[in-house]
C-alpha positions as CSV (number, residue, x, y, z in Angstrom):
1,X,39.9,13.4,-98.9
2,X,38.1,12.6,-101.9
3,X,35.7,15.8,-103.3
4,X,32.0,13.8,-102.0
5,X,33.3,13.8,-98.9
6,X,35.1,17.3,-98.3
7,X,31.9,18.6,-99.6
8,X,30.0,16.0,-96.7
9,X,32.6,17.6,-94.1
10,X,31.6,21.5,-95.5
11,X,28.3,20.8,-94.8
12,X,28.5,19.4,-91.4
13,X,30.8,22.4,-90.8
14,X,28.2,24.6,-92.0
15,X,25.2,22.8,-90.0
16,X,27.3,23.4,-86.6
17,X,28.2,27.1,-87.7
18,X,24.5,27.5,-87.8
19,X,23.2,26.3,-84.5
20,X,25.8,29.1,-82.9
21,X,22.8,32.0,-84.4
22,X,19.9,29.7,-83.7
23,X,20.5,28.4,-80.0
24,X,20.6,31.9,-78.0
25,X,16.6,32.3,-79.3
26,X,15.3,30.2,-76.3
27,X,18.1,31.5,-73.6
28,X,16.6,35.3,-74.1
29,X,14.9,34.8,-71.4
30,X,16.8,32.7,-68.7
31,X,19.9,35.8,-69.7
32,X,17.0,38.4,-68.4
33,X,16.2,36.4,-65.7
34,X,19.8,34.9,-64.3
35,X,21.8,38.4,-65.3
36,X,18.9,41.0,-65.2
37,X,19.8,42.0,-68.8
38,X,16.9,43.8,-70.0
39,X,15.0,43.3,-73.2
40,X,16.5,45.9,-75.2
41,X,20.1,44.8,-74.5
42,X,19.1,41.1,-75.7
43,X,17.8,42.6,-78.9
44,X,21.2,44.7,-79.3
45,X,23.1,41.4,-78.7
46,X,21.0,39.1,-81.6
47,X,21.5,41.9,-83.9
48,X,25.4,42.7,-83.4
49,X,25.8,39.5,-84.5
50,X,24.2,39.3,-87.4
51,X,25.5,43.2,-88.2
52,X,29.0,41.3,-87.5
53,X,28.7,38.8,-89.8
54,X,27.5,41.5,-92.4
55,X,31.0,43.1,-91.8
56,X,33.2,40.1,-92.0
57,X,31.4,38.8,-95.4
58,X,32.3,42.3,-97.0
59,X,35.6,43.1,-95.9
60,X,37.0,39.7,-95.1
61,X,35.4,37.5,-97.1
62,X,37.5,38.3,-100.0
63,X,40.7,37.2,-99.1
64,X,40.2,33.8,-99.4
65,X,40.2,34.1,-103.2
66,X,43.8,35.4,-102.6
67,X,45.3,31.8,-101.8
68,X,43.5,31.6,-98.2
69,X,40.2,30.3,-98.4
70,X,41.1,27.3,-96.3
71,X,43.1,29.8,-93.6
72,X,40.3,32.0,-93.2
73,X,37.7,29.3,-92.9
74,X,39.7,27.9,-89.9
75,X,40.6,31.2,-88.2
76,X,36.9,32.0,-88.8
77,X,35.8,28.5,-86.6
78,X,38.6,29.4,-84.4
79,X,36.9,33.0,-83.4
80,X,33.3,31.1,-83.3
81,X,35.1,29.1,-80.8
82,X,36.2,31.9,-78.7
83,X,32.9,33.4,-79.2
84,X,30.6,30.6,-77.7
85,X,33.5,30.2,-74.5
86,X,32.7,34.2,-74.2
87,X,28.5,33.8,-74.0
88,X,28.8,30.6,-72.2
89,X,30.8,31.9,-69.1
90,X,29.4,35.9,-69.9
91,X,27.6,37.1,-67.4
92,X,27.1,40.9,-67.9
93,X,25.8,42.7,-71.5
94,X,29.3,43.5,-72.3
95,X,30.4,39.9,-72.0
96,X,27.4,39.1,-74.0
97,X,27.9,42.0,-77.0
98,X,31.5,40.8,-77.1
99,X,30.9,37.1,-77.7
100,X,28.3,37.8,-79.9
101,X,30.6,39.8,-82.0
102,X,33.5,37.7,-82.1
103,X,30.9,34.6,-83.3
104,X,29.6,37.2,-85.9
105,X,33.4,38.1,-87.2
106,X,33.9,34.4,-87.3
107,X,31.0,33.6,-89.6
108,X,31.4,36.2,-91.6
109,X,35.2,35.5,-92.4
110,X,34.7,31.6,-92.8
111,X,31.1,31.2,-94.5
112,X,32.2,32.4,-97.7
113,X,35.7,30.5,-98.0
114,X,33.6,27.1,-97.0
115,X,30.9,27.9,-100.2
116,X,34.1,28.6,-102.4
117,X,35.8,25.8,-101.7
118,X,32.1,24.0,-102.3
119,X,31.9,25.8,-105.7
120,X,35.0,25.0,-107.0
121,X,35.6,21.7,-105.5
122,X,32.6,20.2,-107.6
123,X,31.7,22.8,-110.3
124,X,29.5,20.2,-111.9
125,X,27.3,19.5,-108.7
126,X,27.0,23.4,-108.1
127,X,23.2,23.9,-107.9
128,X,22.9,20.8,-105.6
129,X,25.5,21.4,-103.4
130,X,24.5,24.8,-103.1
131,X,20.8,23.3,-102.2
132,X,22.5,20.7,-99.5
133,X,24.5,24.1,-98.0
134,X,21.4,26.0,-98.2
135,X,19.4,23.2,-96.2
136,X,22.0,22.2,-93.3
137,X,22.1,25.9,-92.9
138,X,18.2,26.2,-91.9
139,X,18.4,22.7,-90.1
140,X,21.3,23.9,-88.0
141,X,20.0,27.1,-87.2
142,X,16.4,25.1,-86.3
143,X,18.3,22.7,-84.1
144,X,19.9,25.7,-82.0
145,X,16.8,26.3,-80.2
146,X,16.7,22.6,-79.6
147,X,19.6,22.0,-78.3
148,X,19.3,24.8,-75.5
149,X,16.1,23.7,-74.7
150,X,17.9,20.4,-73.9
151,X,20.6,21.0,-72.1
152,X,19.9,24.1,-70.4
153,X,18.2,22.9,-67.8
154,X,19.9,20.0,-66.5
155,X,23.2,21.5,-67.8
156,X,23.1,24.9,-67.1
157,X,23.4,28.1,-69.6
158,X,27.0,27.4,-70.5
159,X,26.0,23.7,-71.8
160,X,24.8,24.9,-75.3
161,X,27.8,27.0,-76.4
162,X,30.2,24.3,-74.5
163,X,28.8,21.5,-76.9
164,X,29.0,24.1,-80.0
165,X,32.6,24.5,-78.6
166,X,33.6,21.4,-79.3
167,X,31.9,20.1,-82.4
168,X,33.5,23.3,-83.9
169,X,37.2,22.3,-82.8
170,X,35.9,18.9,-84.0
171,X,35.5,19.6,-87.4
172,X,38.2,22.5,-87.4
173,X,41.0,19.6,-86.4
174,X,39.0,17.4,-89.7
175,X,39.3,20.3,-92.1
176,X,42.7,21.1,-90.9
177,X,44.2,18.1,-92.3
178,X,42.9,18.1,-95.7
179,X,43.7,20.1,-99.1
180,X,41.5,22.5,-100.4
181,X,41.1,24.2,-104.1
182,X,42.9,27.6,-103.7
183,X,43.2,30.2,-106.3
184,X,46.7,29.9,-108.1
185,X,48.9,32.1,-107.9
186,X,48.4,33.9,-111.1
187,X,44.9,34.4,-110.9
188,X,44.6,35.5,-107.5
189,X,42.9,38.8,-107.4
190,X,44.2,42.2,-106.5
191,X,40.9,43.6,-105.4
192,X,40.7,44.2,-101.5
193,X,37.0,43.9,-101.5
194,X,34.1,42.5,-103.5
195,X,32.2,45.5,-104.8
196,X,33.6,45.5,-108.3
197,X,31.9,42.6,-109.1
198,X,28.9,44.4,-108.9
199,X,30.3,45.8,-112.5
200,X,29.6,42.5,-113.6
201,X,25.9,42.6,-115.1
202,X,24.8,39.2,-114.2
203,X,26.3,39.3,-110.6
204,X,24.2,42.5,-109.9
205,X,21.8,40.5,-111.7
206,X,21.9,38.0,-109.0
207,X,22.2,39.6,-106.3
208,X,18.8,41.7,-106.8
209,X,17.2,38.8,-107.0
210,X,18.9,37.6,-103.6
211,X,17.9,40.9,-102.0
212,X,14.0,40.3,-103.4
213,X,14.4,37.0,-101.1
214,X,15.8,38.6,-98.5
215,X,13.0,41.7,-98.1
216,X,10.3,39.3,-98.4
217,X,11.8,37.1,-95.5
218,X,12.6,39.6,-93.6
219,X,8.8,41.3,-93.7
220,X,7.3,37.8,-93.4
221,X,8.7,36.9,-90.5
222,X,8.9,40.3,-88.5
223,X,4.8,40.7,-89.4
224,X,3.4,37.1,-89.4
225,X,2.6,36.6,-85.2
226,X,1.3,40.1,-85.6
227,X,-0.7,39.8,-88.1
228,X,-2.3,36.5,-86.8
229,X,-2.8,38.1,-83.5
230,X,-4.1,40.7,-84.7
231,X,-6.7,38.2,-86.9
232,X,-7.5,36.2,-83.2
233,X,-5.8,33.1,-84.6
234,X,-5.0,30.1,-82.7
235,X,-1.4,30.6,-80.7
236,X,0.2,27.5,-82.7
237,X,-0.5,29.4,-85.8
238,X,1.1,32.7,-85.4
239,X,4.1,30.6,-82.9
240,X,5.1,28.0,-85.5
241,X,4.6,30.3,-89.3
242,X,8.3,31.1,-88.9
243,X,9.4,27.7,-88.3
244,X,7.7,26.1,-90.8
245,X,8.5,28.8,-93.1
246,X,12.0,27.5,-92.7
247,X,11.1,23.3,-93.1
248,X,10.5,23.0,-96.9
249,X,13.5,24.9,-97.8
250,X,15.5,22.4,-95.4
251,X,14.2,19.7,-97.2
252,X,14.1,20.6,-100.5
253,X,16.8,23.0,-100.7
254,X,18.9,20.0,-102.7
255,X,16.5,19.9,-105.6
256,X,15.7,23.4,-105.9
257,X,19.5,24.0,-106.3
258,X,19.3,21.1,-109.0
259,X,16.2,22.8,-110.6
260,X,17.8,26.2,-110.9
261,X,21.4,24.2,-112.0
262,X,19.4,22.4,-114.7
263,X,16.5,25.3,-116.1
264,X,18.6,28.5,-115.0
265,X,18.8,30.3,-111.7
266,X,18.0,33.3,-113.3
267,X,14.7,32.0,-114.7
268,X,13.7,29.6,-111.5
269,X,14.3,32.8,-109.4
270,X,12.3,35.2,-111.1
271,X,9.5,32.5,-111.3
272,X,9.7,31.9,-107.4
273,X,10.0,35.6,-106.6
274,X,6.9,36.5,-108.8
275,X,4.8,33.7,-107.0
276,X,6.1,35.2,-103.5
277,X,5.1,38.4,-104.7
278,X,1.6,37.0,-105.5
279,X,1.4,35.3,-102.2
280,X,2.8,38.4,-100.1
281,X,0.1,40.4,-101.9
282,X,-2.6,38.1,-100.6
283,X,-1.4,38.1,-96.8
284,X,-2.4,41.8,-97.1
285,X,-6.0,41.1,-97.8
286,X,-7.2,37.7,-97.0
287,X,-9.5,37.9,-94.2
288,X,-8.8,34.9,-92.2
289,X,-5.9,32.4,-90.9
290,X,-7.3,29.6,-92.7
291,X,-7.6,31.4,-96.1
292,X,-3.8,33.2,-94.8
293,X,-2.5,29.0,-94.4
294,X,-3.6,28.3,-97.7
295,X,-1.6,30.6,-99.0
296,X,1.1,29.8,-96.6
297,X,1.4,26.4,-97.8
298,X,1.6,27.3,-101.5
299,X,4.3,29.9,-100.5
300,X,6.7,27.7,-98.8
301,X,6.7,24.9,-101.6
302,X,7.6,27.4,-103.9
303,X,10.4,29.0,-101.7
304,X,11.8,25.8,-101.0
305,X,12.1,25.1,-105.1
306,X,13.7,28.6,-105.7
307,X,15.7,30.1,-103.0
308,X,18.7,28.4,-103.9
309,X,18.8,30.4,-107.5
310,X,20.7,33.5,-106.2
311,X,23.2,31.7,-104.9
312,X,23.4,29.4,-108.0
313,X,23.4,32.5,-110.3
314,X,26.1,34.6,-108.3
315,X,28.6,30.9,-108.3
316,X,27.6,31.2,-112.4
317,X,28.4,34.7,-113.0
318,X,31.4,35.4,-110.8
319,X,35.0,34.1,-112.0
320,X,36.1,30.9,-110.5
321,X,39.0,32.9,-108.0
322,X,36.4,35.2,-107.3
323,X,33.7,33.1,-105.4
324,X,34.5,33.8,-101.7
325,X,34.1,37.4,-102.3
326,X,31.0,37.1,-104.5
327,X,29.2,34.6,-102.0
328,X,30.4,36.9,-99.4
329,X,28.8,40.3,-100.9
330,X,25.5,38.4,-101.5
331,X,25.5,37.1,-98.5
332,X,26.2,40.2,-97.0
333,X,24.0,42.3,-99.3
334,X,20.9,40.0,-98.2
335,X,21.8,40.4,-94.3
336,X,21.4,44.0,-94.5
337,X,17.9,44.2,-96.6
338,X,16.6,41.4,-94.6
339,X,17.1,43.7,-91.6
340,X,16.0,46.8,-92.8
341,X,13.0,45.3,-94.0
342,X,12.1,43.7,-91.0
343,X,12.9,47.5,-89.3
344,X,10.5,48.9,-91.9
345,X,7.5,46.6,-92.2
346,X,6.7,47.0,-88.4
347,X,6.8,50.8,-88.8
348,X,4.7,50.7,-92.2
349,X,2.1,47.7,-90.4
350,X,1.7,50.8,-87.5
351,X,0.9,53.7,-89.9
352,X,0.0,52.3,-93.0
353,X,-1.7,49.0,-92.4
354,X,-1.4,45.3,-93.4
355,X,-3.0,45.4,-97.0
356,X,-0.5,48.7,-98.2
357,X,2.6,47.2,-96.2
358,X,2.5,43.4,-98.2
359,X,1.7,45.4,-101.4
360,X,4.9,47.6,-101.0
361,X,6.8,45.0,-100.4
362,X,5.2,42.6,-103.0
363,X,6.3,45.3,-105.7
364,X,9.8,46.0,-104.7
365,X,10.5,42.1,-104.7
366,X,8.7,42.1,-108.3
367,X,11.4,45.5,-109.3
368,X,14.4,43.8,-108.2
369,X,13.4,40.6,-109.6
370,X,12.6,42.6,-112.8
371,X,16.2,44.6,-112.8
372,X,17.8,41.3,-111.9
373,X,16.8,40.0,-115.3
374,X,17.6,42.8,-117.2
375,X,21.1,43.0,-115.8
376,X,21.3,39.5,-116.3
377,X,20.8,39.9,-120.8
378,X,21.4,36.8,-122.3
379,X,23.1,34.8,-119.0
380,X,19.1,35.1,-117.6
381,X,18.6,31.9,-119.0
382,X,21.8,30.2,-119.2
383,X,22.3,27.0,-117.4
384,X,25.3,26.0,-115.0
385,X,28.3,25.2,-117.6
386,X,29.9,21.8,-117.1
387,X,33.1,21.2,-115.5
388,X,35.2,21.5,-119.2
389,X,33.7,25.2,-119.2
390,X,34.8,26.3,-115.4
391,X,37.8,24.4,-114.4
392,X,38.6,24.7,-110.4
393,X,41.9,27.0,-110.4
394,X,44.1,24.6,-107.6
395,X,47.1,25.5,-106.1
């Protein structure tokens, strides 16, 4: 398989991997009323997944760098598999928290190896492709909802995860039969986990700016039906902000990567941060929903030009036989702060108010946008070296 096409196939893979965290949304509440789970319990079973996934990215994420990125990728689909064949037939909360937890595992443990076979596969292409992974990821995890909504009820509850089921084992058997760039043998590292890298000035660098991302989103979209409730807004304003939060990063995910390949990640993410922070700011203050959309709009242009750049910059700093551990710790880093900041903005909205909570927010993006650059020193406004300066270590 040629390297345009193995990096088609990771992307496909990544799409379907995607729509396994994005279809339960609209079966919340056929689960409640088919199984009598309660509300709580559905919220424990969306979050073990994602707290799963956290896990797996730290602790398991790294041994594909050790000669087994394309072993873990496909043991990681083959757990999603038994995951969805656990929710689709589950019928009780345990059934459901297990299923959950196996898909999360999965993720976790395969997500990373697919992006470092991506990164070093086509070290030239590596702000694009990392765009193209970033927007399949949103589009699959959009079309999850869809494709319950579809199939649920002429199909039942299992139909969803059945159909996941099997595009998963579709592309596992694809993958399966194709070579992959490992580490050799010499350079694999002895590190059991990622942390180290954190030693690394310009991976800490990008990281913070990846966890600046990751609070903003994760304030944004626990606060936004809120707050346009809260401002009598029309229902399809406060119902679709998250989802069209999520389009222009889809769609222009590929030319942000580009953009942040081509002028720096370091730079096109401090510049995209500091005009989030701008915009975050104004949701605390602006008055109405129509003044809050024109923000809005100018917020998720500039998201979908700049959230690539973490990535980018992490896949720049990080040594070639280390990028499935450094993918995984961002990835995992940003799981975590998205969720605590979603935990913490609806507190701070209750006893502090709307203006403080986009303001506190607003400055610790702008801190650990700031601290990113200085760890970053003189790499802050490198660009992404050609393939002669990173050479893809294959075994």
């Amino acid at each position: 398989m040629n390297i345009k096409r193995l990096v088609l196939t990771l992307q496909v893979a990544t799409a379907i991997m995607s729509m396994t965290y994005g279809v339960m949304f609209t079966m919340l509440d056929d689960y409640r009323d088919e199984y009598g789970i309660s509300e709580s319990g559905l919220g424990l079973v969306l979050a073990i997944g994602f707290f799963a996934a956290f896990v797996g990215q730290i602790t398991l994420a790294p041994l594909a760098d050790r000669g087994h990125a394309k072993r873990m990728m496909i043991m990681g689909f083959a757990l999603v598999v038994v995951g969805c064949l656990v929710m689709a037939f589950g019928t009780t909360l345990i059934a459901l928290l297990s299923g959950r937890l196996i898909m999360g595992v999965g993720s976790g443990m395969s997500l990373p190896a697919l992006r470092k076979i991506v990164i070093v596969s086509d070290p030239d292409n590596l702000g694009s492709n990392m765009g193209r992974l970033l927007s399949v990821d949103i589009a699959g995890f959009a079309l999850g909802p869809m494709l319950s909504a579809v199939l649920i009820g002429p199909f039942g509850l299992a139909s969803p995860f059945l159909v996941i089921s099997a595009a998963v084992v579709g592309i596992t058997v694809a993958l399966s039969r194709v070579s992959v760039p490992e580490t050799a043998h010499d350079d694999r590292p002895s590190e059991r986990f990622a942390f180290d890298l954190l030693r690394i000035p310009a991976v800490s660098g990008g990281v913070l700016i990846g966890v600046a991302l990751f609070i903003m989103i994760g304030t944004f979209d626990s606060l936004w039906a809120i707050m346009m409730e809260d401002l009598d807004a029309a229902d399809w304003i406060a119902n679709m902000g998250v989802s069209l939060f999520a389009i222009p990063m889809a769609l222009l995910g590929p030319y942000g990567g580009r953009l942040a390949q081509r002028k720096g990640p370091y730079r096109v993410g401090a510049i995209g941060m500091t005009v989030g922070a701008v915009c975050m700011t104004l949701y605390g203050f602006l008055p109405t929903p129509a003044l809050m959309l024109v923000v809005f709009f100018v917020h998720i242009m500039n998201d979908g030009f700049t959230v690539t750049s973490a990535g980018v910059a992490v896949g720049m700093a990080a040594p070639p036989e280390r990028q499935a551990g450094a993918q995984g710790l961002l990835g995992g880093v940003q799981t975590l702060m998205g969720g605590l900041a979603a935990s913490l903005a609806g507190w701070s909205y209750d006893h502090l108010g709307r203006g403080p909570t986009f303001v506190i927010t607003a400055a610790v993006m702008l801190a650990c946008t700031a601290s990113g650059l200085v760890l970053a020193g003189d790499k802050r406004w490198a660009v992404a070296p050609s393939t002669n300066e990173v050479e893809p270590a294959v075994h």
